[in-house]
C-alpha positions as CSV (number, residue, x, y, z in Angstrom):
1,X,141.4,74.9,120.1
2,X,141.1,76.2,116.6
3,X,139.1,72.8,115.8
4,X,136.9,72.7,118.9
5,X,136.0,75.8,118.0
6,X,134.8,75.6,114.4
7,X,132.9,72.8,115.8
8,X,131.0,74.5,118.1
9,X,130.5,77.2,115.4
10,X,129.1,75.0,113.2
11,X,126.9,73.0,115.3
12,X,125.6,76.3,116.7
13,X,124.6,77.4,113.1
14,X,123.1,74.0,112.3
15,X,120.9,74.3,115.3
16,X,119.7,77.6,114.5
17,X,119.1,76.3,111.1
18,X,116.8,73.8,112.0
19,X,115.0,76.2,114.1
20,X,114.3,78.5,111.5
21,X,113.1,75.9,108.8
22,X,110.9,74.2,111.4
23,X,107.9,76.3,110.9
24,X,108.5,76.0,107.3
25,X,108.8,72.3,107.3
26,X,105.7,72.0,109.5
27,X,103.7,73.8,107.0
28,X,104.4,71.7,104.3
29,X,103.5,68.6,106.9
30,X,100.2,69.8,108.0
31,X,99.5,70.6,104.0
32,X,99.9,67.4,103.2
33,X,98.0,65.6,105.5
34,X,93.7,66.3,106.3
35,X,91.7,68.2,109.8
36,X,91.6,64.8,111.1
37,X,95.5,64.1,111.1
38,X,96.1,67.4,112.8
39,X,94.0,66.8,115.6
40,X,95.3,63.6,116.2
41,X,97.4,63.6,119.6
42,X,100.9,64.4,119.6
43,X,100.5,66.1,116.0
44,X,102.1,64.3,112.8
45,X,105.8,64.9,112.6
46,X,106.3,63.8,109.2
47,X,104.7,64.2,105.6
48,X,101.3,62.7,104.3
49,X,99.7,61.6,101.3
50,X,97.4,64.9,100.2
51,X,100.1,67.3,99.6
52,X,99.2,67.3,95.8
53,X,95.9,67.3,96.3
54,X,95.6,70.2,98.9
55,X,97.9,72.6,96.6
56,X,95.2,71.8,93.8
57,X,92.7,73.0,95.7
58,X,93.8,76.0,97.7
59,X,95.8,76.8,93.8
60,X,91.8,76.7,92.4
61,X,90.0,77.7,95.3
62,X,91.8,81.2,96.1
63,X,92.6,81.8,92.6
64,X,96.6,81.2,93.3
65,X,97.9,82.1,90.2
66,X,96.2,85.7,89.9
67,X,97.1,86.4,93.5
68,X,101.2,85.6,93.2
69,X,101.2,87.5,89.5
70,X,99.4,90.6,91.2
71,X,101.6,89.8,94.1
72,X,104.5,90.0,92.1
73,X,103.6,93.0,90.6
74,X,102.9,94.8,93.3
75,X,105.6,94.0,95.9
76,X,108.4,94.4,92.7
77,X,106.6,97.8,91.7
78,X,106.9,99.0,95.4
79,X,110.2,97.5,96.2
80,X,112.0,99.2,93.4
81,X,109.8,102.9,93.9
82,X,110.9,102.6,97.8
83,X,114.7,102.2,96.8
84,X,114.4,104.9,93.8
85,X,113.3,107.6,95.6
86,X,114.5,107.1,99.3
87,X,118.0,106.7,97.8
88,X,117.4,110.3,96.3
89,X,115.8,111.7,98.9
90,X,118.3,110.0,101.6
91,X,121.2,111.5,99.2
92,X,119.1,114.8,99.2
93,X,119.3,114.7,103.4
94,X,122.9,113.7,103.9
95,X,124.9,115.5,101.0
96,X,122.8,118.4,100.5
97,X,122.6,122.0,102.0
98,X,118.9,123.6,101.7
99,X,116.5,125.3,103.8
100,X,114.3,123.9,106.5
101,X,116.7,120.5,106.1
102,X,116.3,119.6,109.5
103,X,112.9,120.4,109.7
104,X,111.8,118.2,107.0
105,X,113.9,115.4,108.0
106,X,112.5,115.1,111.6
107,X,108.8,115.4,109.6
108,X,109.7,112.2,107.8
109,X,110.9,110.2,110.7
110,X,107.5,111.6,112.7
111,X,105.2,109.5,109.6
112,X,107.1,106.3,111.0
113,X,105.5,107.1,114.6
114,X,102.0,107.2,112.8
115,X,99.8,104.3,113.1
116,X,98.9,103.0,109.6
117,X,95.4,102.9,111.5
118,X,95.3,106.1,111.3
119,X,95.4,107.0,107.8
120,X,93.2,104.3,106.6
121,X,89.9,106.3,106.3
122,X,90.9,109.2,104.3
123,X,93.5,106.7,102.3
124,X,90.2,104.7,101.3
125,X,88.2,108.2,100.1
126,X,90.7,109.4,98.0
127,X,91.4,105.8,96.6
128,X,87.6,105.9,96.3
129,X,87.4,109.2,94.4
130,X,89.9,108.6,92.0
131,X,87.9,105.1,91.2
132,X,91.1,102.7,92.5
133,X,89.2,100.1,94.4
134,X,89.9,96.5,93.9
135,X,93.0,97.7,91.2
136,X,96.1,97.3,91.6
137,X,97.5,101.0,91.7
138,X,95.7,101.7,95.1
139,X,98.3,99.4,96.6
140,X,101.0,100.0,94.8
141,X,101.1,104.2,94.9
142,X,100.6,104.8,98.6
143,X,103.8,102.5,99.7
144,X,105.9,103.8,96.9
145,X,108.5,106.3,99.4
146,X,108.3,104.8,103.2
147,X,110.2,107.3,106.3
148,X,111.9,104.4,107.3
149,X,113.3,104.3,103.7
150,X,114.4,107.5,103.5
151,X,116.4,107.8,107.2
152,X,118.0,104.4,106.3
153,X,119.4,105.4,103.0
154,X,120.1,109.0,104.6
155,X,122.4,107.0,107.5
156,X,124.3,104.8,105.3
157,X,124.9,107.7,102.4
158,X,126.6,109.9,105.5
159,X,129.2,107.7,106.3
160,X,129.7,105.7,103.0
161,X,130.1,108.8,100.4
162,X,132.3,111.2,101.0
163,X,131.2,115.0,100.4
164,X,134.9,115.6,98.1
165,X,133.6,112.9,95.8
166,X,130.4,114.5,95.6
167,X,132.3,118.2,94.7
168,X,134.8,116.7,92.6
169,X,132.5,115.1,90.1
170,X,130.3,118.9,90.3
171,X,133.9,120.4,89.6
172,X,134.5,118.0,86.8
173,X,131.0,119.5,85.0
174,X,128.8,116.6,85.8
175,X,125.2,117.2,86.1
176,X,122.8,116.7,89.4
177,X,121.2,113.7,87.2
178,X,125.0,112.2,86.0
179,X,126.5,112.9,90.1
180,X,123.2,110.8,91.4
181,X,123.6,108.2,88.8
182,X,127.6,107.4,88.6
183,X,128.2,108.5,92.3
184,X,125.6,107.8,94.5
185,X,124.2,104.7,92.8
186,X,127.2,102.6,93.4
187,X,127.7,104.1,96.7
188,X,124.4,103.0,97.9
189,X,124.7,99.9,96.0
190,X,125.0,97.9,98.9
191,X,121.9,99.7,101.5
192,X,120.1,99.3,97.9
193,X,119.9,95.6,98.0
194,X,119.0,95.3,101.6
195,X,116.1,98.2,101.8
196,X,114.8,96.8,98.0
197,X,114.8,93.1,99.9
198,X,113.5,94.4,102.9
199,X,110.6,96.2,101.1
200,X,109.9,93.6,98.8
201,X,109.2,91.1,101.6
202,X,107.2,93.4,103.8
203,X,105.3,94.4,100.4
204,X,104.5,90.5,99.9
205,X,103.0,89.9,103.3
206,X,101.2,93.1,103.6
207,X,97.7,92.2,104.6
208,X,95.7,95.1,106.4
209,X,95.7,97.2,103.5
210,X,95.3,94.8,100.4
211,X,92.5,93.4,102.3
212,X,90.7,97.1,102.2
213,X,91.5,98.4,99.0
214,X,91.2,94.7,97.2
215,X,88.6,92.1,97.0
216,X,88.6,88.3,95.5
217,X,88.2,89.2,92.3
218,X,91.7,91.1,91.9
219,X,94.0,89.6,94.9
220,X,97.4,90.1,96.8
221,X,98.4,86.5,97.8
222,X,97.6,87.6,101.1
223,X,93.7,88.7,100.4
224,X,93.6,85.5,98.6
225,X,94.4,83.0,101.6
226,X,91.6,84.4,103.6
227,X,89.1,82.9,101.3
228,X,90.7,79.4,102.2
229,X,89.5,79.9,105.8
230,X,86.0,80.2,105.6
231,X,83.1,77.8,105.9
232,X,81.5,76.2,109.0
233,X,84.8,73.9,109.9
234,X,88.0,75.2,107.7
235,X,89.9,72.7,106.0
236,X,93.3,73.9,108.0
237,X,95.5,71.4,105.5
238,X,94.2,73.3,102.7
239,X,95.1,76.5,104.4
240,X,98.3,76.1,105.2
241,X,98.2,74.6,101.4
242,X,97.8,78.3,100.2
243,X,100.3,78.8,103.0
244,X,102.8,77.1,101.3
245,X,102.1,78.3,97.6
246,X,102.4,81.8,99.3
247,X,106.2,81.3,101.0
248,X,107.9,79.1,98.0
249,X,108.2,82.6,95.8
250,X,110.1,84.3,98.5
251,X,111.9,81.3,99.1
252,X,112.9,81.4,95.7
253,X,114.1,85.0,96.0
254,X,116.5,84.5,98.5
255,X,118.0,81.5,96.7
256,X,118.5,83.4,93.7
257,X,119.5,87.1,94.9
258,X,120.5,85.9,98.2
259,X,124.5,85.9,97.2
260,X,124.1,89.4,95.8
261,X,122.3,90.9,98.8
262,X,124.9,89.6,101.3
263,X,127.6,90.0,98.9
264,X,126.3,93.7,99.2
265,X,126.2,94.0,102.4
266,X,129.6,92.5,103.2
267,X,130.7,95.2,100.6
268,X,129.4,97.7,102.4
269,X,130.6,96.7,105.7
270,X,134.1,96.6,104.4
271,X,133.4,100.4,103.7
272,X,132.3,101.5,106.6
């Protein structure tokens, strides 16, 4: 029994694998091949011969390497203000005792029930005023502390540091800075690495604001691709081309941090 089921296990996991690198592995397919192999009837299940030469292109034509370093950049910058301050603010909420607590915590959940629609307008006159457009800053600053930031780090810092450990390092003389820094920080070690991935990737693939607030001369990777679909007939291959260029980064993060971010949230599970 134990071996029939580590087989079914397994093959279950491989099949759920292959559905989740299919739309990655068609991407790379339809960048290596031309408009005319697409259309073709089924579609092309395996790789062409222009994969080179349609990277080249949408890596020239969109101004790749500007758009992943201000990418970069950006989606880092955010990623590690989100985590910085929603882990304060979420220690702030769970640990804390001040006035007006419960008030201001249903106030930051209520920004998560806000269309970003909304906001867009007097975003783009003050980013306007203080002379931001098409620079980096007037994406970075507004996504800096997120609600949904701040509840998530509030949840996990109620259950996974204990209130004595909190007193007993204020007994022992430390400081509001030194408690924060050797107490909560490996607390929320664990809820650090999965908000700072989850920001990070929802940073990368932001579009409807980057495309406001930046043009083609100073790109995200996303405002870049959309100059890869213009033109009369748009060379798909190319686009998913810039596509492709646009995905291997992240790819590249989850290979390298992907141990430490499940390592960390094993960790925290066992202390729950």
């Amino acid at each position: 029994m134990k071996a029939r089921a580590g087989l079914v296990t397994y093959a279950v996991l491989i099949v759920f694998a292959v559905l989740s690198l299919f739309p990655l592995v068609w991407t790379a397919i339809a960048a290596s091949g031309t408009n005319g192999r697409l259309a073709r009837t089924p579609p092309p299940f395996w790789f062409g011969g222009d994969l080179l030469g349609n990277l080249r292109i949408a890596w020239t034509d969109a101004d790749m390497g500007l758009a992943l370093l201000n990418t970069t950049v950006v989606a880092s910058t955010v990623a590690a203000g989100t985590v910085l301050f929603s882990t304060l603010a979420g220690f702030a909420f769970a640990k804390l005792r001040f006035r007006f607590k419960n008030a201001l915590l249903l106030l930051v959940i209520g920004t998560m029930m806000v269309p970003p629609q909304l906001s867009v307008v007097p975003l783009f006159m003050l980013v306007a005023e203080l002379s931001w457009t098409d620079r980096l800053q007037s994406v970075v600053l507004p996504a800096l502390v997120s609600g949904f930031g701040v509840f998530f780090m509030r949840q996990y810092l109620l259950r996974a540091l204990p209130t004595e450990l909190v007193e007993a390092a204020r007994v022992d003389g430390a400081s509001g800075l030194r408690v924060v820094w050797h107490v909560v920080f490996p607390a929320a070690r664990p809820a650090m690495a999965v908000l700072a991935m989850l920001t990070f990737v929802m940073s990368w693939n932001d579009f409807f604001w980057p495309i406001i607030a930046l043009t083609q001369s100073n790109p995200t990777v996303q405002v870049a691709l959309t100059s890869l679909g213009r033109g009369y007939v748009p060379d798909q291959s190319v686009i998913m081309a810039g596509a492709l260029l646009g995905t291997l980064p992240l790819l590249l993060v989850f290979v390298v941090f992907g141990r430490q971010i499940v390592g960390g949230i094993m960790q925290g599970a066992v202390k729950g």
